[in-house]
One Martini backbone bead per residue (centre of mass of N, CA, C, O) as a GRO file, in nm:
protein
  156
    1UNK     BB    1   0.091   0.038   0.030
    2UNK     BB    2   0.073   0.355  -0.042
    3UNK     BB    3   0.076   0.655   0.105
    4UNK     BB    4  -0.226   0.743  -0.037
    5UNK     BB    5  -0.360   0.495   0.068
    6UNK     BB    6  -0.276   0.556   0.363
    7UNK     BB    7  -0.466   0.827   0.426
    8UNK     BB    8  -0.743   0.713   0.336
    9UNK     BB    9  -0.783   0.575   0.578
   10UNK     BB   10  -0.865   0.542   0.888
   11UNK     BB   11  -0.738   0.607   1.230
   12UNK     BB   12  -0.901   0.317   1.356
   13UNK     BB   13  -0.793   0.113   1.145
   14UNK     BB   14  -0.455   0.164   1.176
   15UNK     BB   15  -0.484   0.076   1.442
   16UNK     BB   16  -0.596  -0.199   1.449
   17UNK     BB   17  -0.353  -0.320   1.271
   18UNK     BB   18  -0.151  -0.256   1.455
   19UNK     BB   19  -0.232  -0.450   1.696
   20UNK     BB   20  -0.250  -0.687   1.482
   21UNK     BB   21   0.033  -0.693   1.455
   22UNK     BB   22   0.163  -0.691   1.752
   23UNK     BB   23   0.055  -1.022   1.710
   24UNK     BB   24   0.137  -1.132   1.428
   25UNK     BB   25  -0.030  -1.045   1.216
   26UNK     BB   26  -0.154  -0.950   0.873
   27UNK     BB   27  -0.349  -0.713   0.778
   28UNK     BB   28  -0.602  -0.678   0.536
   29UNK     BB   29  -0.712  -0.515   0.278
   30UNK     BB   30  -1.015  -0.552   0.119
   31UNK     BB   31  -0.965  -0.421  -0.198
   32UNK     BB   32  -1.050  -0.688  -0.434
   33UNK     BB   33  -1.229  -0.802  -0.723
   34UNK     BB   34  -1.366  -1.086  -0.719
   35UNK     BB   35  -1.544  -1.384  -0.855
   36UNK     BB   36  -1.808  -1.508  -0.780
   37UNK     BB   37  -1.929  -1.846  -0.840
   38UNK     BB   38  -2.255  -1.990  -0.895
   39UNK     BB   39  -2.096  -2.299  -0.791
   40UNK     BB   40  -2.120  -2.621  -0.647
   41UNK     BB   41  -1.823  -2.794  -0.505
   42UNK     BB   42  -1.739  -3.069  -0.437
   43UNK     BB   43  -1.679  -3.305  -0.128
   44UNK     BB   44  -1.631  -3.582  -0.340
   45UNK     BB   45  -1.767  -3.665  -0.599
   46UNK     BB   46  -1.763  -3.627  -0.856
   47UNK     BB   47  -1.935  -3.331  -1.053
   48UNK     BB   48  -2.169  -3.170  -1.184
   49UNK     BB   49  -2.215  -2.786  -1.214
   50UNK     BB   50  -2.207  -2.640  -1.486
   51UNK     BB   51  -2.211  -2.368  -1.576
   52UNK     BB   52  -1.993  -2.134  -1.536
   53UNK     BB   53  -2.016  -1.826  -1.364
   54UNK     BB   54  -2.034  -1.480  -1.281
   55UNK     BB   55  -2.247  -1.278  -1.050
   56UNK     BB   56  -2.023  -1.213  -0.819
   57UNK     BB   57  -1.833  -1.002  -0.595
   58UNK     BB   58  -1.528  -1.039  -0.412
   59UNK     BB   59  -1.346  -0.948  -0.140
   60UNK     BB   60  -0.964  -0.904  -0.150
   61UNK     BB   61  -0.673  -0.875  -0.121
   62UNK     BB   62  -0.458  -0.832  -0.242
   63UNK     BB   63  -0.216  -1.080  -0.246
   64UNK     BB   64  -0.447  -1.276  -0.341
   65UNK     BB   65  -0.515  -1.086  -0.595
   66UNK     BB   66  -0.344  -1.232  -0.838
   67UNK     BB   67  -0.362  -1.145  -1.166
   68UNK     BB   68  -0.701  -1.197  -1.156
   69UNK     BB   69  -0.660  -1.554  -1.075
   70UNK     BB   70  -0.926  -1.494  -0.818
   71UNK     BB   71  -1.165  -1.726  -0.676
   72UNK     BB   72  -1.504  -1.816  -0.591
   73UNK     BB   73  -1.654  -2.076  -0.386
   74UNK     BB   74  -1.862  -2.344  -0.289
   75UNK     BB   75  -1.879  -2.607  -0.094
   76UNK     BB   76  -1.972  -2.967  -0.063
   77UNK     BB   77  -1.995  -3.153   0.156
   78UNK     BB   78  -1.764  -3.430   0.344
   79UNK     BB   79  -1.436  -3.506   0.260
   80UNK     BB   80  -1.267  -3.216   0.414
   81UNK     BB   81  -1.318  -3.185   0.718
   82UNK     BB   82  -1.022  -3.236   0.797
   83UNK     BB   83  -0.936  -2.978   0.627
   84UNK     BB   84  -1.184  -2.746   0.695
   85UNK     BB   85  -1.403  -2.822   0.511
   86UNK     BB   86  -1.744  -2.732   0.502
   87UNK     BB   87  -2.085  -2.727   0.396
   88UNK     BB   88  -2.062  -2.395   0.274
   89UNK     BB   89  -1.784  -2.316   0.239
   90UNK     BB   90  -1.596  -1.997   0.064
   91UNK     BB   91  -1.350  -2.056  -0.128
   92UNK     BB   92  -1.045  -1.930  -0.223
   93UNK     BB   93  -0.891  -1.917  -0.573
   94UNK     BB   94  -0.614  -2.028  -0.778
   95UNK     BB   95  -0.565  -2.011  -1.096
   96UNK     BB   96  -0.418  -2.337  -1.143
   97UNK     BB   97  -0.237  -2.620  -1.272
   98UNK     BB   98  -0.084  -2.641  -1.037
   99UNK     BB   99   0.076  -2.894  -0.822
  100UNK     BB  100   0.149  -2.953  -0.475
  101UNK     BB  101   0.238  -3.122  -0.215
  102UNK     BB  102  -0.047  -3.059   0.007
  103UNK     BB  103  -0.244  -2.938  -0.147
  104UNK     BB  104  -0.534  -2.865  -0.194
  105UNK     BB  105  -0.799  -2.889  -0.504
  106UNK     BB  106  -0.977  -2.815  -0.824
  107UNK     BB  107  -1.083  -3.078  -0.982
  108UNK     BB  108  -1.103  -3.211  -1.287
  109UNK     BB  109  -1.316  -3.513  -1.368
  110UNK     BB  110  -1.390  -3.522  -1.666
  111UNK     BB  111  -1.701  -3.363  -1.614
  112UNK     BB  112  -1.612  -3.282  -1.306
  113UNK     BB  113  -1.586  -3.194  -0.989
  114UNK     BB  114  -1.314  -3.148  -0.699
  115UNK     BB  115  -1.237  -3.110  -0.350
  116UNK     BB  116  -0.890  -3.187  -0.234
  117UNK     BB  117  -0.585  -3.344  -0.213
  118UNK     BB  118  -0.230  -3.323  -0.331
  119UNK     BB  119  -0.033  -3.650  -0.405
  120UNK     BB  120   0.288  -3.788  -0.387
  121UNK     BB  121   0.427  -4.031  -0.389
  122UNK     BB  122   0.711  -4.276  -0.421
  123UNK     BB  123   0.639  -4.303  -0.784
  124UNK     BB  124   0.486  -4.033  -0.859
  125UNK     BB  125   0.220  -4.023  -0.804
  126UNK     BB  126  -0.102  -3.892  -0.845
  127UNK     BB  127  -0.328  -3.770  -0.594
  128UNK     BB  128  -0.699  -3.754  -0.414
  129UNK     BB  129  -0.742  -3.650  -0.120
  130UNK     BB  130  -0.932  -3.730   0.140
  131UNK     BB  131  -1.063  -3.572   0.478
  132UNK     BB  132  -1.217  -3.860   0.488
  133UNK     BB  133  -1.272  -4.192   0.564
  134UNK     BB  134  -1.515  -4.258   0.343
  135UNK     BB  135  -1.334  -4.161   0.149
  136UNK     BB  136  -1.148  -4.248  -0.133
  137UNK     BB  137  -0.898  -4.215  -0.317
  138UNK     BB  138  -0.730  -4.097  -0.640
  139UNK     BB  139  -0.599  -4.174  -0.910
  140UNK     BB  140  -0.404  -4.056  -1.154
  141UNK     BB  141  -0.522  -4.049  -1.488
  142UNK     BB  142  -0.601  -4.052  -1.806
  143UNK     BB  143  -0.885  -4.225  -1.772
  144UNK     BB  144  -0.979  -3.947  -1.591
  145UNK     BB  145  -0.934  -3.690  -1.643
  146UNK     BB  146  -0.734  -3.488  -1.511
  147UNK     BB  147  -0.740  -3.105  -1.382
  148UNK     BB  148  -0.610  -2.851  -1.261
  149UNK     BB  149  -0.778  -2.540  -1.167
  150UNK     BB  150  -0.705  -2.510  -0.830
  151UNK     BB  151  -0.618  -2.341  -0.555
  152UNK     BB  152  -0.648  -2.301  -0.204
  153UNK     BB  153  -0.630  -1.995   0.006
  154UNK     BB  154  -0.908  -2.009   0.126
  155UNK     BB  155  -1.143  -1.987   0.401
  156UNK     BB  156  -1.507  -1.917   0.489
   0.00000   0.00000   0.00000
């Protein structure tokens, strides 16, 4: 932030961040709109989600929308609750088709989507792994069309 953007703040707003900094937090002004996509991505069986399309948008940090390739979805389904996403959370999503070991990730398979956490085995094979024992982990294959579509950098 720049010295004319932090004049534009109120005394108020300064002081809360300079507290939560004092305390060790990052606090960010959330002024950058992104794309909120009106479509809830399963957090089970990949799922069709039906066309993608951004209805409203989303206030997030400049420093997470970088070069406006993030993007809002909502989860749905049980099988993320032990990375803590429960059915009904709103995902800030980092447009990447790349993932690294023990990302979170919005994968298409197929036709659908699901999000995942994405694991490289010791023979390099790529996994979608649930966080919930009732569901199975997937083998990433040609003949499953598995591709990463995004990565979660925040729950809410």
């Amino acid at each position: 932030m720049n010295s004319q953007e932090l004049q534009q703040i109120p005394e108020e707003l300064r002081e809360l961040f300079r507290e939560y900094s004092a305390l060790g937090w990052n606090p960010q002004m959330c002024d950058v709109l992104v794309p909120y996509y009106d479509n809830r991505v399963p957090c089970g069986m990949p799922n069709e989600t039906g066309d993608i399309r951004h209805d409203e948008y989303a206030l997030m940090p400049r420093d997470l929308a970088v070069l406006n390739l993030t993007y809002t979805i909502d989860a749905y389904g049980d099988s993320m609750v032990g990375a803590g996403i429960d059915h009904g959370d709103r995902l800030e999503m980092l447009s990447t088709p790349v993932a690294r070991h023990g990302d979170i990730v919005l994968a298409s398979v197929g036709d659908g989507y699901t999000v995942k956490s994405y694991f490289v085995d010791d023979l390099g094979r790529g996994w979608l792994v649930p966080a919930n024992s009732k569901y199975k982990a997937m083998l990433i294959t040609e003949e499953r069309r598995v591709r990463i579509e995004g990565r979660v950098v925040s729950v809410r």
